[in-house]
N, C-alpha and C positions, 0 to 999 in steps of 0.2 A: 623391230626396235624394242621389243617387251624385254630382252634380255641385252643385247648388247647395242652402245651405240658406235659403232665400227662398219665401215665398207671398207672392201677389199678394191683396191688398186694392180691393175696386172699390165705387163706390155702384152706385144700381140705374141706371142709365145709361150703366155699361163707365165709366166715369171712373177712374183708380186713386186711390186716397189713399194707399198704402203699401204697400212690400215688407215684409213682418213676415220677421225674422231668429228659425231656427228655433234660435238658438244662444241658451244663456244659460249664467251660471255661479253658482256655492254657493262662493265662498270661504272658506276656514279659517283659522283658525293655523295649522296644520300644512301645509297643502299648498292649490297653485294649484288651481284646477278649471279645466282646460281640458279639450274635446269631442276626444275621441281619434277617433273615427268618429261618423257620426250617419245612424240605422238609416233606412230605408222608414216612412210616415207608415202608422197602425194607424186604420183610421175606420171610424168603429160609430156606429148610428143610432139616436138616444133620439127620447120621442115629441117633443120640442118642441127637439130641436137634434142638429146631426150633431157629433160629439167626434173632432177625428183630434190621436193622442198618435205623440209623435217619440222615439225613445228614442237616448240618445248615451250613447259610452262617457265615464264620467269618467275624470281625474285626481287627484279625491279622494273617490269616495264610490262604493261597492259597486253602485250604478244608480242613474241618473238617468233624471228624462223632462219632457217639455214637454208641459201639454194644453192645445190649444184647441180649445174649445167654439163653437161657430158655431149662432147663433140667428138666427130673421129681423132682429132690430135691432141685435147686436151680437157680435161675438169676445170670450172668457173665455180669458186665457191665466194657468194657473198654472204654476209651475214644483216638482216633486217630488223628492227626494232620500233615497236610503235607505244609513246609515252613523253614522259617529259623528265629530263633529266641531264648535267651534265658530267659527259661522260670523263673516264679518268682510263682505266686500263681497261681496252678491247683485246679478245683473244680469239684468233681462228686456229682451226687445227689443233683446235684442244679448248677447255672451258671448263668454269666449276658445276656440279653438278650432283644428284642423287639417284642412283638407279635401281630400276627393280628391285636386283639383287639386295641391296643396303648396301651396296659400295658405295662412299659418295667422297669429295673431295675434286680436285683436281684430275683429269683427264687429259691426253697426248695424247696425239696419233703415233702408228710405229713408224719407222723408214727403215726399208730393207737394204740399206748404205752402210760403207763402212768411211767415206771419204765427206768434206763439205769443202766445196766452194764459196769465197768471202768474196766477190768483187773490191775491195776497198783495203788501203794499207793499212794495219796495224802494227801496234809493240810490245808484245813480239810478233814480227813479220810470218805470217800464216795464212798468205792468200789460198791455201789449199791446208786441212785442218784434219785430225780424226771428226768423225759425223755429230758426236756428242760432245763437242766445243760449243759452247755461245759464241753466240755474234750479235753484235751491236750495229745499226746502221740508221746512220740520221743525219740530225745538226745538234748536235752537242758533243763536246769532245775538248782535250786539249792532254797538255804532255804529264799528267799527274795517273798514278796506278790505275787500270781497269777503263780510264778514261781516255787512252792516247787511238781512239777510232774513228777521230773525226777529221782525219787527214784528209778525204775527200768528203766535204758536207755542202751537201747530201752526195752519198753514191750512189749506183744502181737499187735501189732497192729492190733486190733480185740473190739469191743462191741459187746454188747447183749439186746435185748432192751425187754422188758416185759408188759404184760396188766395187773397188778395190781400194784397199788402204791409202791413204797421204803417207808417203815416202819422203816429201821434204816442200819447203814451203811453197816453189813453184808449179812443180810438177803433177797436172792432172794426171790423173790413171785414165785407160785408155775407155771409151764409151760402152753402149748407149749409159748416159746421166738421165735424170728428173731436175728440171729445173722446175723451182717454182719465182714469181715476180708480184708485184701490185701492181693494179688498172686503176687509176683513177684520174681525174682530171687534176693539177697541181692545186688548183684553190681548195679543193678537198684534203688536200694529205696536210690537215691540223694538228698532226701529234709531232712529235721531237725527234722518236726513234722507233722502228721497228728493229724487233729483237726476235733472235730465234732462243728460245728459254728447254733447251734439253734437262731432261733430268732421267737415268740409268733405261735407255732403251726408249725413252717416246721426247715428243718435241713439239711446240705449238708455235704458232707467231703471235706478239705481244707487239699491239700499238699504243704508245704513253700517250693521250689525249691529256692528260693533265689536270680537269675539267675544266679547261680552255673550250669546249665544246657542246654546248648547247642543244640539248633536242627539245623540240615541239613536235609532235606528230611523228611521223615516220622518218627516220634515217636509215641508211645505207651504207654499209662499209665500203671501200676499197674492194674491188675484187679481186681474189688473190686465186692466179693463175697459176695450174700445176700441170705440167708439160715435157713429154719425155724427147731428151736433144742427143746428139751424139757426140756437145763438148762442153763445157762452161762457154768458151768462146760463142757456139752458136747458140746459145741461151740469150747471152748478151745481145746478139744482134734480132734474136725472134723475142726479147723485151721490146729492144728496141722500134722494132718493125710493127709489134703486137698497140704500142702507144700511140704511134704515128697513125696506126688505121682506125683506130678508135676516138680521135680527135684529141687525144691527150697531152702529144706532143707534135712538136714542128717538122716536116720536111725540108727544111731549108736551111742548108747552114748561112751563114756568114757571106756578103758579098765581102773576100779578102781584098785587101788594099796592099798594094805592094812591101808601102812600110812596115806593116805590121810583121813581117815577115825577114826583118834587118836581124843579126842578130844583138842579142839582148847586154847590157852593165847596170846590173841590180847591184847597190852599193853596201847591201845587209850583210853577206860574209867578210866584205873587206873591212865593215866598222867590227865585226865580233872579233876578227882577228887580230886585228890591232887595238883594239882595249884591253885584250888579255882576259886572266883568269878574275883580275881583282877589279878588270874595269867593268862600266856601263854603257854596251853597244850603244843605247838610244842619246846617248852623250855624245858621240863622233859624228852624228847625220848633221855636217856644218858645212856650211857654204866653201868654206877653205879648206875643208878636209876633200870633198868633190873633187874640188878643183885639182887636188894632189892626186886622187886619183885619178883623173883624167890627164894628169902629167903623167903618171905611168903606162897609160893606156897608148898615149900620146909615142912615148918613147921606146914603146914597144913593136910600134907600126901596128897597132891594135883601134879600129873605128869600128866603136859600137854607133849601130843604127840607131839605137834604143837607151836613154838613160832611165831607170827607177829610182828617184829621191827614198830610200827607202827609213823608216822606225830610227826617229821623228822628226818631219819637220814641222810638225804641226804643234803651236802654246798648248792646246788639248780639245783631243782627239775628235770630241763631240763635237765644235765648232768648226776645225780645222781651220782656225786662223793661223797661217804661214808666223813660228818664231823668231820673231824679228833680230833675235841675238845672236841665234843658230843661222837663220836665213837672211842677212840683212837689204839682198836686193832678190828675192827670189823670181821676180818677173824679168830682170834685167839677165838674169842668169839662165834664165828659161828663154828669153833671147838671143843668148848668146848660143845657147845650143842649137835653134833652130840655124841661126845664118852659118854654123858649122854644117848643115845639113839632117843634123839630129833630133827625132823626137824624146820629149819628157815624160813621163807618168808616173802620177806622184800614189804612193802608195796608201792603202786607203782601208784602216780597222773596222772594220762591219762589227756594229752593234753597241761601239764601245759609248755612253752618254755624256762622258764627263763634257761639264762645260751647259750641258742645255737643262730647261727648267724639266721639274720630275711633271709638268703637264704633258708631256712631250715621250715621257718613257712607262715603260712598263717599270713597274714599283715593288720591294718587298712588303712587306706587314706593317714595316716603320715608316714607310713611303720615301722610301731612300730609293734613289732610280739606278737599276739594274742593267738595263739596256733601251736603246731607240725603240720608239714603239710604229712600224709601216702602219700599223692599222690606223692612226694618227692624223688626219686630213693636219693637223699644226707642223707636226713632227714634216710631213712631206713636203707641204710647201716653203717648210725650214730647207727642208734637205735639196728643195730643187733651187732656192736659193744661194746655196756653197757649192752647191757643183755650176753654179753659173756664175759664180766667184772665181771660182777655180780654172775654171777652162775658156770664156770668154775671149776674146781680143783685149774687152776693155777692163780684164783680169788679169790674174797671173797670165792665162794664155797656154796651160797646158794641156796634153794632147791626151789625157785620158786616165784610166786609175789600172790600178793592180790590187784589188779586191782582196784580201785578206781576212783572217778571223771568221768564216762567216760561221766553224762551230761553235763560236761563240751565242749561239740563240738562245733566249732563258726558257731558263726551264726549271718547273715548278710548280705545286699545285696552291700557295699560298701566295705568287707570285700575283699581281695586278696590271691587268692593263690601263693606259690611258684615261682618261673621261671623256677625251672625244672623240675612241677608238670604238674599232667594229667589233674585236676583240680576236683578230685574225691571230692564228700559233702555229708553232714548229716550223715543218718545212715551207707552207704556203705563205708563212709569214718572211722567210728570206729571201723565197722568190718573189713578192711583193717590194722587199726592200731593194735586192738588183736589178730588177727591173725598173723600179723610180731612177736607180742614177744610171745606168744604161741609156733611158727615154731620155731622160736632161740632157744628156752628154752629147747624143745622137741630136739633138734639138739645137746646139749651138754649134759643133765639130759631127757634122753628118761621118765623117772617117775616124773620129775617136775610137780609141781602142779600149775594152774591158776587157781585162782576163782576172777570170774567177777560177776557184776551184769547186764549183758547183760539176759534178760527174755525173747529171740524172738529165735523159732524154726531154724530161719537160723543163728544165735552165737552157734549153737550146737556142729558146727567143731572149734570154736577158743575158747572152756570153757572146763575146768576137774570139775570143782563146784562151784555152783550158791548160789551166797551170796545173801539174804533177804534183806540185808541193814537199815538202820537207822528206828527205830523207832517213829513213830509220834504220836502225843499228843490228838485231840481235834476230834471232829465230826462237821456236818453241826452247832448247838444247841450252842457248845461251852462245850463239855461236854464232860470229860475226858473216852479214848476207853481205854479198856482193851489193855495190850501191847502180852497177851498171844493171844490172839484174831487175833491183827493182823497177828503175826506170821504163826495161822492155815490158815487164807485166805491167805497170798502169800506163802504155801505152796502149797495150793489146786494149786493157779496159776504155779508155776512153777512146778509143778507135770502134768498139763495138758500138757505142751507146750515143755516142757523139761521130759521126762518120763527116770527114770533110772539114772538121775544125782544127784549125793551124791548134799545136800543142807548145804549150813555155815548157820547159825540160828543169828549168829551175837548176843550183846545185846547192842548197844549202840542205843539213852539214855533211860534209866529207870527213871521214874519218883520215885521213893520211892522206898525202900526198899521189903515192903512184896509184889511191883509189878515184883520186879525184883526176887523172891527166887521163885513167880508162874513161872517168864516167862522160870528162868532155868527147874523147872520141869518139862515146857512144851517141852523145847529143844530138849532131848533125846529122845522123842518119834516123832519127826517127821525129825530129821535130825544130823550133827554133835554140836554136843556141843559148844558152843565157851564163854569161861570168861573173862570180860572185868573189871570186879572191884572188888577191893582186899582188898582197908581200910574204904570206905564208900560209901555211892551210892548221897546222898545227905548232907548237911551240919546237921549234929544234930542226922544223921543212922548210927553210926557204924556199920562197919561189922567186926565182933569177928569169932572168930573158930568153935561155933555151924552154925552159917550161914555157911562159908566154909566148915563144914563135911555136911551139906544138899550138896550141892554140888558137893562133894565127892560120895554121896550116890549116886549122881543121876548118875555120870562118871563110878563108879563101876556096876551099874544097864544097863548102857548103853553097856559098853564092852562083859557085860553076851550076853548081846541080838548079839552081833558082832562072839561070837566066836561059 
């Protein structure tokens, strides 16, 4: 290590896949972490793997070290830290640094790739990417430039990288791939996003801690796992497999309940479509707007199992008191669905605070409240409070939620927690917060239904069924994706990662018409059903009662296959 800090990576045929960069950093508030020197490698022989640990001097923390673990199938590199500090941006597979030479700055490992695998939908649509693409992957996201990746929050947090080119969004190139993933138990994964940060020929991974993250003594990153597969697909399932064996995540899906399994009338594309271009969707989610569509549904010989009240029936958001103008009998109405034979589930903005006091949220600078805060013992007994409002007998009486927003997580290094918070952030903070209304819901309605779009092996214990989520438009080119398409790729995903969990297939938005009567057909064979538009899909497409019996056919077609 006097000269370079680099190890060669080879499969069993001398091939390399990667120079692993023995540099990484723990940055803080207070101070940069760069490798002042970086020691001779320390390797010691366990029975099932050789451990060589690198030790470098810091610029913020009393000793540092790097270990990688070398097993026959795969390299464990964690990175250690001993000191006090809270951290902000962690970097493995690369870090800042000074080397012998007087090279110093920023340092990557190489990948001998020309391809990357994204588990997770982006805009533009690039589940399969050139190798030197960024990638984003967390709980922060929404539809604004650079930001539209939190379609599934949290995904895999897992890539796959490949030796032949990305030839178009879906299409891996044929194997052996190097996947790499993170190990860690979910109460640890504190930061927002890991990100792969390429710049011309080398790449690290970057976790935002945010300084949400506190060290005393000794910390421990995430171990990040680098492993050669023979697909993306079996990557996904040896994360998957890799989390389960290490206590990280669940073995167990879901006891499914027959209902949950009815197909779906989500009422969000039939209000976008009938407000139009000058209207506002959240204006039509009305007791007599329902109603009219369940006279369409009605006259179409269409019985959804399933209603979603979907964006808003709620005065706001934070409280979730039912609007009483909007919704004037909403229990009576939630009644009236059941003695139809139909479950309710009201849809439910993850993290939004309006309406509760800023003791309760995580706060900016001004102390203006930005989101709920799980870490909150106030905030939680609030929150188990309205889902026992909600769902109760001697409540509304509904049968469970439709988990939305959850990349909505704040994120920020100026951002504040609670006062009578733990100071919980990022991902283990949203699995903290599904989990609270999961636990409730299950406490009153043992058969209630959650479907999140949480896509990470350890949400396995706070999910009943895993929503797809919003449809995306465009590719790298600018060129419109099949919407059935995408569907089968975050199926394949959350079939790897999630095995045995019923899938919502969602449809919102379809671009046209004859994309939307493929995408239902595609629906029923790879998950539940769910119909989102009732009198047109676009301005000039009606949708008449031959499209609604396709429809039909495909519900009646689907049920044969259930019973």
């Amino acid at each position: 290590m006097t000269t370079s800090p680099y190890l060669e990576l080879s499969d069993a045929e001398g091939a390399r896949w990667m120079r692993i960069c023995a540099l990484s950093s723990a940055h803080s508030r207070t101070a940069r972490d760069e490798a002042m020197s970086v020691g001779e490698p320390e390797v010691r022989t366990e029975p099932d793997a050789v451990v060589v640990t690198i030790r470098t001097e810091s610029s913020a923390w009393d000793e540092r070290l790097l270990e990688l673990r070398c097993t026959t199938d795969a390299v464990e590199i964690t990175l250690e830290t001993r000191g006090v500090g809270e951290l902000t941006d962690v970097t493995i597979l690369g870090g800042d640094g000074i080397l012998p030479t007087g090279a110093s700055g920023t340092f990557r490992s190489g990948f001998d790739a020309q391809s990357l695998y994204v588990p997770s939908p982006t805009e533009p649509v690039a589940f399969v990417r050139p190798v030197w693409s960024a990638a984003s992957l967390g709980v922060v996201g929404d539809a604004d430039p650079g930001r539209l990746n939190g379609v599934f929050s949290p995904p895999p947090l897992a890539l796959a990288f490949g030796r032949d080119p990305a030839t178009d969004a879906f299409s891996p190139g044929p194997g052996p791939w190097l996947a790499t993933w993170l190990r860690a138990p979910v109460e640890q994964l504190r930061f927002t996003t890991m990100r792969f940060d390429p710049v011309d020929g080398g790449g690290l991974l970057r976790l935002a801690h945010e300084g949400h993250t506190s060290v005393d003594g000794v910390w421990r990153s995430p171990t990040v796992v680098v492993q050669p597969v023979d697909s993306p697909a079996h990557a996904l399932e040896l994360y998957r497999d890799d989390l389960v064996r290490t206590g990280c995540a669940s073995e167990t899906a879901p006891a499914i309940q027959p209902w949950w399994l009815e197909p779906i009338f989500c009422g969000w594309g039939a209000q976008v479509a009938r407000a139009g271009k000058d209207g506002w969707a959240p204006d039509l989610c009305r007791q007599e707007t329902y109603d009219e569509f369940l006279g369409t549904l009605a006259a179409a010989s269409l019985d959804p199992g399933t209603v979603v009240i979907d964006d808003r029936w709620q005065a706001q958001y934070g409280t979730a008191e039912p609007d009483t103008d909007a919704w004037p009998d909403l229990r009576g109405w939630i009644a009236d669905q059941h003695a139809q034979g139909r479950r309710v589930l009201l849809w439910w903005k993850a993290w939004d605070p309006e309406g509760l006091p800023p003791d309760e949220c995580v706060t900016d600078a001004a102390g203006r409240p930005i989101a709920v805060d799980p870490g909150s013992p106030a905030y939680l007994a609030h929150l188990d409070a309205i889902v026992e409002r909600l769902l109760s007998p001697e409540g509304l009486d509904a049968d469970g939620f439709k988990v939305d927003f959850t990349q909505r997580a704040p994120s920020g290094t100026m951002l504040r927690s609670a006062p009578d918070s733990d100071g919980v952030w990022g991902v283990a903070a949203l699995h903290r917060l599904v989990a609270r209304i999961r636990t409730t819901a299950k406490s009153i309605k043992p058969d209630a239904l959650v479907i999140t779009h949480t896509v990470h092996p350890s949400f396995g214990d706070v999910t009943d069924m895993v929503r797809t989520n919003d449809v995306l438009e465009h590719d790298v080119t600018g060129r419109p994706v099949s919407v059935a398409a995408q569907l089968r790729a975050r199926f394949e995903i959350v079939s790897g990662v999630l095995p045995g969990y019923p899938v919502d297939t969602d449809q919102w938005p379809m671009p046209n018409r004859a994309e939307w009567l493929d995408y239902a057909e595609t629906q029923a064979g790879l998950g539940v059903p769910a119909l989102y538009y009732l009198e047109h899909v676009r301005d000039g497409e009606p949708i008449d009662r031959e499209h609604l019996s396709l429809i039909g056919r495909t519900w009646d077609e689907y049920r044969k296959r259930l019973e």
